[in-house]
C-alpha positions in Angstrom: -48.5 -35.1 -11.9 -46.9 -35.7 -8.8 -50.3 -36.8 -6.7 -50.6 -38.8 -9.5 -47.7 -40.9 -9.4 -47.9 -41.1 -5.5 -51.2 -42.8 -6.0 -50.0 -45.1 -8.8 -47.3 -46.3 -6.8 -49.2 -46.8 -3.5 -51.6 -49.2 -5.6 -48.9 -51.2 -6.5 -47.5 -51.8 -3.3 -47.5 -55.0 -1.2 -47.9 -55.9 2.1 -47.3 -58.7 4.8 -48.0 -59.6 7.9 -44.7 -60.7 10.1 -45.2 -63.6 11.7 -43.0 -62.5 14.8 -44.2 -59.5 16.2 -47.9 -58.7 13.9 -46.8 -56.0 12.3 -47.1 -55.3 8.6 -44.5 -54.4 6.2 -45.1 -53.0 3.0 -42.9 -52.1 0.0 -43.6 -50.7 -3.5 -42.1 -53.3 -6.4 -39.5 -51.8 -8.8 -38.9 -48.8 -6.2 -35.5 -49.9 -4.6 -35.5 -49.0 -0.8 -38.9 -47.7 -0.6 -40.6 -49.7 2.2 -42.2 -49.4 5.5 -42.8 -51.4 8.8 -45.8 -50.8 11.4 -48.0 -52.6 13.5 -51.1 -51.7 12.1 -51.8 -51.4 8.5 -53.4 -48.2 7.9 -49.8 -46.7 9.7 -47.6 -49.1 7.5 -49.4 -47.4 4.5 -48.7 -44.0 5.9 -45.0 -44.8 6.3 -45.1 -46.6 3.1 -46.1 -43.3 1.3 -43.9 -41.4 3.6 -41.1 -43.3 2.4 -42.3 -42.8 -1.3 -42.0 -39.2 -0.8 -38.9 -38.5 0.4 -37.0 -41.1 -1.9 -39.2 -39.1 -4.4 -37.7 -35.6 -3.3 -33.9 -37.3 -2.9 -33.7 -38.6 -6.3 -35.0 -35.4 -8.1 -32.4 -33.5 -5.8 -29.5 -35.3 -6.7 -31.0 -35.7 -10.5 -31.2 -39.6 -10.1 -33.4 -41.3 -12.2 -37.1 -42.2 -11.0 -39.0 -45.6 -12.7 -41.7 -44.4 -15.1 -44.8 -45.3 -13.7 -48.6 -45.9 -16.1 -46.9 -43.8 -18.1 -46.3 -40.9 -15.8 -42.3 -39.5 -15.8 -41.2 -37.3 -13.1 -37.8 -37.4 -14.4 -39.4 -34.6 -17.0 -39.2 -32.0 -13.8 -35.2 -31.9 -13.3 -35.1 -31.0 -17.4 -34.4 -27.4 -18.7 -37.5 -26.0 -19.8 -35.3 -24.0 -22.8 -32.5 -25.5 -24.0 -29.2 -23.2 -23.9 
């Protein structure tokens, strides 16, 4: 479920070229904070999934809500599997 969401998201995500210095940027829409610089593309894609990743692991940590993505809901994982 998780690989699956990773690859979702990275589909979704735009990048840029910046004007001053060539590099690309790269973010993922609806993901807040999730974005990556780098001054090839292949690398800003690697960040960009980097990035993912960890905001990935730091919201199920803290038990923040994650967007739903093509149906796929991670927020499923921080829920008791038997209810007390």
């Amino acid at each position: 479920m998780l690989a699956t969401y990773l690859k979702k998201a990275m589909e979704m995500a735009n990048y840029e070229i910046i004007e001053d210095d060539h590099s690309y940027w790269g973010e993922i829409p609806n993901i807040q904070g999730v974005w990556a610089n780098h001054e090839t593309l292949e690398g800003c894609r690697n960040e960009l999934q980097e990035a993912l990743s960890d905001w990935i692991a730091l919201r199920l940590s803290l038990g923040l809500e994650i967007p739903i993505l093509d149906g796929i809901d991670l927020n499923i994982i921080n829920k008791p599997l038997i209810s007390a």
